[in-house]
N, CA, C and O atoms as CSV, one atom per row, in Angstrom:
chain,resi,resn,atom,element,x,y,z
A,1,UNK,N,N,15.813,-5.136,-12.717
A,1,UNK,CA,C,15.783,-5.531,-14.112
A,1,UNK,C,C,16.714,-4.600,-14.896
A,1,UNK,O,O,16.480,-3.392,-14.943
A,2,UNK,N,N,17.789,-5.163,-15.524
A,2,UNK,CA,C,18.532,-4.371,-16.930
A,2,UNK,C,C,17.386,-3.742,-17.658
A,2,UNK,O,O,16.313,-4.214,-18.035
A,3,UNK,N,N,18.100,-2.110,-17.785
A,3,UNK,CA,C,17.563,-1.952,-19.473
A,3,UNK,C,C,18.646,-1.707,-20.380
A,3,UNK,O,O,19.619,-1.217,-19.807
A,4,UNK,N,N,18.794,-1.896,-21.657
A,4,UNK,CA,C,19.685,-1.835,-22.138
A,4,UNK,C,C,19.380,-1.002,-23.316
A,4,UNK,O,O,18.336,-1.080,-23.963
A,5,UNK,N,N,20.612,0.003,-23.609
A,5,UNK,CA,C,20.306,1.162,-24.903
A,5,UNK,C,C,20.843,0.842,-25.953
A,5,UNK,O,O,21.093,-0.350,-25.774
A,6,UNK,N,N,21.350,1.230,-27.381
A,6,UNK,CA,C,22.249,1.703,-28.278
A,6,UNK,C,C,23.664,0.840,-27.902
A,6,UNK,O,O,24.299,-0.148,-28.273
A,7,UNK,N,N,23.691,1.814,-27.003
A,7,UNK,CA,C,25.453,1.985,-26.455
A,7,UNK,C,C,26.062,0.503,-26.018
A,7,UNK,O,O,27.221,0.106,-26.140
A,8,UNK,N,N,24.342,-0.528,-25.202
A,8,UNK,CA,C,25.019,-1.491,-24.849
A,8,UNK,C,C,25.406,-2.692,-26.015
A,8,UNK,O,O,26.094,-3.680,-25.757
A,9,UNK,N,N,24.758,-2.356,-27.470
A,9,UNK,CA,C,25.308,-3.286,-28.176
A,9,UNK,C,C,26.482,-2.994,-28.660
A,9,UNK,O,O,27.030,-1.897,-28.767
A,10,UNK,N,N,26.996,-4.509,-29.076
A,10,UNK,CA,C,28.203,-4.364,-30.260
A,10,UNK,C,C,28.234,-4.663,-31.238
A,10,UNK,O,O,27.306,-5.459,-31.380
A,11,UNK,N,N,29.047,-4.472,-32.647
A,11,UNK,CA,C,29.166,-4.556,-33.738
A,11,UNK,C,C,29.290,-6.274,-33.953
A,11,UNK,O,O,29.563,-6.994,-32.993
A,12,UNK,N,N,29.117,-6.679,-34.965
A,12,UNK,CA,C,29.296,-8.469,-34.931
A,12,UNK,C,C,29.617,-8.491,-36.372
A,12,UNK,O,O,29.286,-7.826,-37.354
A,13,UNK,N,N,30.302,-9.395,-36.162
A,13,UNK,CA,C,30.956,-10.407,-37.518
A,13,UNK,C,C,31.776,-8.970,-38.134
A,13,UNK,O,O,32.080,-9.014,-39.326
A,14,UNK,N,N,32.010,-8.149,-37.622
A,14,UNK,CA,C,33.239,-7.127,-38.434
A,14,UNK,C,C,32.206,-6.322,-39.032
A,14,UNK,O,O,32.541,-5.417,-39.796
A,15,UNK,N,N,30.469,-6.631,-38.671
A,15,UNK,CA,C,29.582,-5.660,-39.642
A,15,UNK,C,C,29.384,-4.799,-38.704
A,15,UNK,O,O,29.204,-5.197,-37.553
A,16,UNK,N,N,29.378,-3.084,-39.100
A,16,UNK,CA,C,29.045,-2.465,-37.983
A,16,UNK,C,C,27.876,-1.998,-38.440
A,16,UNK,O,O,27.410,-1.770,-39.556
A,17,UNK,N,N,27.518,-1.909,-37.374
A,17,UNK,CA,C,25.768,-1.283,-37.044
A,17,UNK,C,C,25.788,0.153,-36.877
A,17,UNK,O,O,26.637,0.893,-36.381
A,18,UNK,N,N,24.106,0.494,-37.660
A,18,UNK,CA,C,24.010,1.851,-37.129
A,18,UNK,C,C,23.449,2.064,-35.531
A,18,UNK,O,O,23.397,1.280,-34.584
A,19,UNK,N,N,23.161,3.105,-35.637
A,19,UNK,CA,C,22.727,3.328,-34.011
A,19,UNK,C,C,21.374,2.759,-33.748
A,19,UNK,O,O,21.077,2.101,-32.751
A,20,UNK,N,N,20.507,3.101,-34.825
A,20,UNK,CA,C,18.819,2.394,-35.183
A,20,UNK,C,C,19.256,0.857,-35.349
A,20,UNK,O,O,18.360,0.050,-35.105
A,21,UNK,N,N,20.135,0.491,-35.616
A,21,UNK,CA,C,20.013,-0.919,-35.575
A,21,UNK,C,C,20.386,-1.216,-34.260
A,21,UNK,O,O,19.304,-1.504,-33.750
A,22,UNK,N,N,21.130,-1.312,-33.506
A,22,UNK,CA,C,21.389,-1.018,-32.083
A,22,UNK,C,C,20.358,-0.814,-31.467
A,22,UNK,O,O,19.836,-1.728,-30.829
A,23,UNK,N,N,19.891,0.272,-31.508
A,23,UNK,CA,C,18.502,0.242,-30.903
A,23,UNK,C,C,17.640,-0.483,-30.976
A,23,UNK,O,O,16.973,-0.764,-29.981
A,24,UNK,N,N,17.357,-1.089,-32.386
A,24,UNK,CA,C,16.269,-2.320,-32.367
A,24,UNK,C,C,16.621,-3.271,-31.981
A,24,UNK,O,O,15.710,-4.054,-31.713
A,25,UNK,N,N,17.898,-3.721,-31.754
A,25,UNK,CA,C,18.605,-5.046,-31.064
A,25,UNK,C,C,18.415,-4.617,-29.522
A,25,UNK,O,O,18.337,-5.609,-28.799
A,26,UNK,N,N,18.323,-3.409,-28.845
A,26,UNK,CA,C,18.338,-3.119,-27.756
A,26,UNK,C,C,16.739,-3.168,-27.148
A,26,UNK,O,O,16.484,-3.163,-25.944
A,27,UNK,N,N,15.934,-3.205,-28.006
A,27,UNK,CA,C,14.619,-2.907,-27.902
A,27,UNK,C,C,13.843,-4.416,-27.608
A,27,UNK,O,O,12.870,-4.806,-26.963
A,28,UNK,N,N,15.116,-5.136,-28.678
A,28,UNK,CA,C,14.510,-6.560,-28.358
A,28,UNK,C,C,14.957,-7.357,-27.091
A,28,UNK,O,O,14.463,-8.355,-26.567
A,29,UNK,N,N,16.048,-6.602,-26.764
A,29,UNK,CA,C,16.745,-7.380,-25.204
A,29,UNK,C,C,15.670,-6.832,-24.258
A,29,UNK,O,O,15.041,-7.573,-23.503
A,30,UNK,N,N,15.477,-5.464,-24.329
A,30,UNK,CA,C,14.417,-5.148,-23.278
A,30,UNK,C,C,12.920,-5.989,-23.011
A,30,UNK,O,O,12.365,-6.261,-21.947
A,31,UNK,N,N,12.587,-6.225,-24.174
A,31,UNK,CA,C,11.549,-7.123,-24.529
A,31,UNK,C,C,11.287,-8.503,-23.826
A,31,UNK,O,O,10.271,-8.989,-23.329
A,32,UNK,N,N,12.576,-8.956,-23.966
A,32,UNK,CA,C,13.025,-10.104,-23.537
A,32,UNK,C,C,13.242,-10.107,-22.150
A,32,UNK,O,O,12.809,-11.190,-21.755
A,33,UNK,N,N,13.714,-9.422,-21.142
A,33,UNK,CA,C,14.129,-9.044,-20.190
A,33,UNK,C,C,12.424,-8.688,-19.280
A,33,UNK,O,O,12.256,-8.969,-18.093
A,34,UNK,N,N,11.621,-8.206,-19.943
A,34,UNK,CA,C,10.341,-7.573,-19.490
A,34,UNK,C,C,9.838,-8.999,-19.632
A,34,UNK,O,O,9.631,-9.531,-18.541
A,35,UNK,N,N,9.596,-9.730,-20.659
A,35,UNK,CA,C,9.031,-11.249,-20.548
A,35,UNK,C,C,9.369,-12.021,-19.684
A,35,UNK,O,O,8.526,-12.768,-19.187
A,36,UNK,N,N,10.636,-12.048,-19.291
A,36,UNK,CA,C,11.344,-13.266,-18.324
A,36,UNK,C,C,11.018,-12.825,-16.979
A,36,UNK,O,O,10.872,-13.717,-16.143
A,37,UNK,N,N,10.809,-11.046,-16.436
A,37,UNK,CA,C,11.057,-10.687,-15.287
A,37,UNK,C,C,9.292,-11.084,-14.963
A,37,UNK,O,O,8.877,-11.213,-13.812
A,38,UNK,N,N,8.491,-11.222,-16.069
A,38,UNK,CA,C,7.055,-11.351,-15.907
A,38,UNK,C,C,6.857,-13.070,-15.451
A,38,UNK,O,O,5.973,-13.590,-14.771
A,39,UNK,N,N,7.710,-13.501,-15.930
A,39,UNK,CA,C,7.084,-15.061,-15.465
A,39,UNK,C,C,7.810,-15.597,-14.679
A,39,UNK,O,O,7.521,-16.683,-14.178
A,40,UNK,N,N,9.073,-14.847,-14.365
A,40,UNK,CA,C,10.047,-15.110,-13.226
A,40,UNK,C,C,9.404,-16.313,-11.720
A,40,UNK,O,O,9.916,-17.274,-11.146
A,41,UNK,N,N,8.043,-15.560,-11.579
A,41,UNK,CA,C,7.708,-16.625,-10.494
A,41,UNK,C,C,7.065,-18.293,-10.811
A,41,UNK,O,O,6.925,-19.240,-10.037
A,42,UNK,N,N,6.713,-18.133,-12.534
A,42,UNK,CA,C,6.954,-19.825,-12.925
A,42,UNK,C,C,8.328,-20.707,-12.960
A,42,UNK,O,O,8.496,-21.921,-12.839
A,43,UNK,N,N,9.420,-19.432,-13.214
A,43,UNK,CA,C,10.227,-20.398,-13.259
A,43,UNK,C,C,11.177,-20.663,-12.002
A,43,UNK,O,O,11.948,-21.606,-11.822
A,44,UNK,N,N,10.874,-19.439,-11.088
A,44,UNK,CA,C,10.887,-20.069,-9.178
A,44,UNK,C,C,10.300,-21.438,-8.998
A,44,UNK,O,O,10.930,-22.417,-8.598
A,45,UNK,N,N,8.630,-21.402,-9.435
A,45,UNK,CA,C,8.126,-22.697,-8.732
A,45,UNK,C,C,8.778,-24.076,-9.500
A,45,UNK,O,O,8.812,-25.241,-9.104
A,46,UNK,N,N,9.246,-23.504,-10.678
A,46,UNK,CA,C,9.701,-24.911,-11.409
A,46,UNK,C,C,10.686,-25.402,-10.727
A,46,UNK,O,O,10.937,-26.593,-10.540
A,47,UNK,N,N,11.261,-24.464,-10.342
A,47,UNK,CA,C,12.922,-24.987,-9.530
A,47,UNK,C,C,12.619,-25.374,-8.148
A,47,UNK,O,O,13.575,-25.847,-7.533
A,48,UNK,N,N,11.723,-25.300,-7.644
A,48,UNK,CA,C,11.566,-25.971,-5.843
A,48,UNK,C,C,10.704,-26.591,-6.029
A,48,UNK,O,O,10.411,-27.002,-4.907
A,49,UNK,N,N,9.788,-27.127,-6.944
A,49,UNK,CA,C,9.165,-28.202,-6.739
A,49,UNK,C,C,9.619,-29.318,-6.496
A,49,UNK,O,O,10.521,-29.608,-7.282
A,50,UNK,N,N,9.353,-30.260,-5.586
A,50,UNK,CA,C,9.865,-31.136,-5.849
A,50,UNK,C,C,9.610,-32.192,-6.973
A,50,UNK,O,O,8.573,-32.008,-7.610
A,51,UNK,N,N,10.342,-33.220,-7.313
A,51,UNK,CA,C,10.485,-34.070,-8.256
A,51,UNK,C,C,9.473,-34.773,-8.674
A,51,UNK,O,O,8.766,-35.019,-7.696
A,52,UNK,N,N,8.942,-35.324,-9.838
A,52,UNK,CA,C,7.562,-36.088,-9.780
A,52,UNK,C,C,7.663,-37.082,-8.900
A,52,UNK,O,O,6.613,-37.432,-8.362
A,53,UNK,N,N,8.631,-37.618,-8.616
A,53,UNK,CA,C,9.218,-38.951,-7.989
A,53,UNK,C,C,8.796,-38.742,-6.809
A,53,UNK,O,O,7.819,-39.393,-6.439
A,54,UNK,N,N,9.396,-37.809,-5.927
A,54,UNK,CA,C,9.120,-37.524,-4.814
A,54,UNK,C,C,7.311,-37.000,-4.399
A,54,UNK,O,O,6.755,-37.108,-3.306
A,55,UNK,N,N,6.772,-36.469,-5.621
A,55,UNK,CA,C,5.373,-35.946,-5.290
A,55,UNK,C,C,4.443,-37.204,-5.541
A,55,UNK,O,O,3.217,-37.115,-5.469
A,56,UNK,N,N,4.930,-38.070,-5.761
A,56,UNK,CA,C,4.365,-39.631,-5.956
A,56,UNK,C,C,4.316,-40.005,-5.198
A,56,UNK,O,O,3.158,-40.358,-4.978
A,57,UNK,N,N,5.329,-40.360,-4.007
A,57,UNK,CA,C,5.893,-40.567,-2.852
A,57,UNK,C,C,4.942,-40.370,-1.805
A,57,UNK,O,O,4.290,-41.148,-1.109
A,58,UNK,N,N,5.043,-38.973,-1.884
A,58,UNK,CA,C,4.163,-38.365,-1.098
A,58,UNK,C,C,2.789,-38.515,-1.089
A,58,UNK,O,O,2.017,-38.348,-0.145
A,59,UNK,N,N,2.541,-38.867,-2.305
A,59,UNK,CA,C,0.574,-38.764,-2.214
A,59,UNK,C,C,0.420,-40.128,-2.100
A,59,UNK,O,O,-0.682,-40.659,-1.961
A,60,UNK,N,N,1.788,-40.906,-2.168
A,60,UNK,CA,C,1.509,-42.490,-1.551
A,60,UNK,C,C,1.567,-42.861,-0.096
A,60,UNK,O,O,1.107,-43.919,0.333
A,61,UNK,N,N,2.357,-41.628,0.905
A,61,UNK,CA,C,2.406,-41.952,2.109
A,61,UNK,C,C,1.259,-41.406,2.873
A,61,UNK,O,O,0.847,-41.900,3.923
A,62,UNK,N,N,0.681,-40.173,2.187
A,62,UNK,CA,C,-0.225,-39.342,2.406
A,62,UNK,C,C,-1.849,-40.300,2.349
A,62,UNK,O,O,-2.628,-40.013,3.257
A,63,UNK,N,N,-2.182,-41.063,1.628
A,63,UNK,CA,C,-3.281,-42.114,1.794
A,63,UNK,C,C,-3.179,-42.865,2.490
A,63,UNK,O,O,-4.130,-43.178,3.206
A,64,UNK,N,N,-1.829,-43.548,2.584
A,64,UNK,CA,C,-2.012,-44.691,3.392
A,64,UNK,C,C,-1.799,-44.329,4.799
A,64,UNK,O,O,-2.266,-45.118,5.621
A,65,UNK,N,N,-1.186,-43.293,5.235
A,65,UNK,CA,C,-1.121,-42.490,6.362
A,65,UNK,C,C,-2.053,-41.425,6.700
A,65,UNK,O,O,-1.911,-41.058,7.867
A,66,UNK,N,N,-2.804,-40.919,6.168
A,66,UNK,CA,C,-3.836,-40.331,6.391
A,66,UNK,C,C,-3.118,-38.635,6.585
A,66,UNK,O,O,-3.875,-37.871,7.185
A,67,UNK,N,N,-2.041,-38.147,6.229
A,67,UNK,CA,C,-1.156,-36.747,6.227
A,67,UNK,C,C,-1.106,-36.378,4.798
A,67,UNK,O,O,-1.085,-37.101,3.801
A,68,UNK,N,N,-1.095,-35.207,4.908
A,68,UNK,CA,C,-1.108,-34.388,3.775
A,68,UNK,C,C,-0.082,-33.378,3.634
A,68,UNK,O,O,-0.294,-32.176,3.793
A,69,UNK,N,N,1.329,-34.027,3.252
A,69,UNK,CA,C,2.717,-33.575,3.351
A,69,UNK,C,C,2.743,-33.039,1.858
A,69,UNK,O,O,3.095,-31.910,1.518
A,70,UNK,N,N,2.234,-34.227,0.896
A,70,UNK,CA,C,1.903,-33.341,-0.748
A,70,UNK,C,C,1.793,-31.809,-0.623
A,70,UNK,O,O,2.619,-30.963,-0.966
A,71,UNK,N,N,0.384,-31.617,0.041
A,71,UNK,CA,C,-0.493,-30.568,-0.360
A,71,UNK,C,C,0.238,-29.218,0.467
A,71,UNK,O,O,-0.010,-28.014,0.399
A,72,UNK,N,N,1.215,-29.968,1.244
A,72,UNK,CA,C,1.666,-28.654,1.923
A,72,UNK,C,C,3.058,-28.197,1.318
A,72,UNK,O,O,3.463,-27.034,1.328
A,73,UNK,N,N,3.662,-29.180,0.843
A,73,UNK,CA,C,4.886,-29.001,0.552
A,73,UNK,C,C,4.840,-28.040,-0.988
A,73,UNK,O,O,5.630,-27.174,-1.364
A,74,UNK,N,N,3.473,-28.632,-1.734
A,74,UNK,CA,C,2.944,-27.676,-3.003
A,74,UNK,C,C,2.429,-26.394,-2.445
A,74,UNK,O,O,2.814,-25.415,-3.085
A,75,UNK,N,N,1.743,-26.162,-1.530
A,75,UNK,CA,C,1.292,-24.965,-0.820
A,75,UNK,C,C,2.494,-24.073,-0.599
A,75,UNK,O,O,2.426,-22.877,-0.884
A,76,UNK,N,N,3.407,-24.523,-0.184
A,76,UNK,CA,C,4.426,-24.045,0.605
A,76,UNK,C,C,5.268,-23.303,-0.934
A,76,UNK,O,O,5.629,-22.127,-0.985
A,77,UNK,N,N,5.411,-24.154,-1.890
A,77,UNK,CA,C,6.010,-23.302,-3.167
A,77,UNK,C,C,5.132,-22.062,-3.968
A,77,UNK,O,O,5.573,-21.046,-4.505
A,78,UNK,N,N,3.875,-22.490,-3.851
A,78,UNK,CA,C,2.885,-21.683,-4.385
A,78,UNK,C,C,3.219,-20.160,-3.481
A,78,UNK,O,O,3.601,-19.131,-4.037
A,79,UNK,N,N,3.024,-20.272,-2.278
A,79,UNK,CA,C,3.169,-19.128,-1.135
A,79,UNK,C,C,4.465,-18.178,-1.272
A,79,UNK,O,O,4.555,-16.958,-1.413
A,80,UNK,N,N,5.368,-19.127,-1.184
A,80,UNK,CA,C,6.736,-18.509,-1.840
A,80,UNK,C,C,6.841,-17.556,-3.135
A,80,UNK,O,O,7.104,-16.353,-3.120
A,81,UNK,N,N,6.571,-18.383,-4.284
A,81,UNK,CA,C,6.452,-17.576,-5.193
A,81,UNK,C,C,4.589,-17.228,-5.729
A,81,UNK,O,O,3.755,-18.075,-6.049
A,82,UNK,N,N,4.452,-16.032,-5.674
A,82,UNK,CA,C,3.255,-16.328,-5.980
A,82,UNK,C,C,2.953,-15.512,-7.452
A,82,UNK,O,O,3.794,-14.680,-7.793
A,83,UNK,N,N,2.146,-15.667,-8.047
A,83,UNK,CA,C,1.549,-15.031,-9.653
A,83,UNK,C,C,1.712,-13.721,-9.400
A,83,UNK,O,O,1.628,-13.209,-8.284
A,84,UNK,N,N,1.987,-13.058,-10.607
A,84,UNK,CA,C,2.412,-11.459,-10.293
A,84,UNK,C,C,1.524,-11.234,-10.996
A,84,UNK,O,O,1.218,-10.070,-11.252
């Protein structure tokens, strides 16, 4: 995970900043950075889930076939990423 100080901001629109302002802009990237690295494993499972389309699919072949490819293929993302 970045942390970022002072030093890593820059001045904007030609207004320059003090160092305390910098810092509170730096304070809020950290912030931000600490939030995202915290839910990081929701937004793993969001990205390998598969599609509603496909999890439809599945719990349609899964009844009429009597397999449970759904529950594993959701198992299988859960395991991967799991709640921190």
């Amino acid at each position: 995970m970045t942390t970022y100080t002072w030093q890593d901001v820059g001045d904007e629109n030609n207004k320059i900043l003090t160092q305390e302002e910098k810092q509170t802009i730096a304070d809020k990237w950290n912030a931000n950075e600490q939030e995202r690295a915290s839910i990081q494993w929701k937004i793993n499972r969001e990205n390998e889930y598969p599609s509603w389309q496909d999890q439809m699919d599945m719990q349609y072949h899964d009844k009429v076939n009597g397999t449970s490819t759904w529950q594993t293929a959701i198992a299988k993302v859960k395991s991967d990423n799991p709640k921190e």
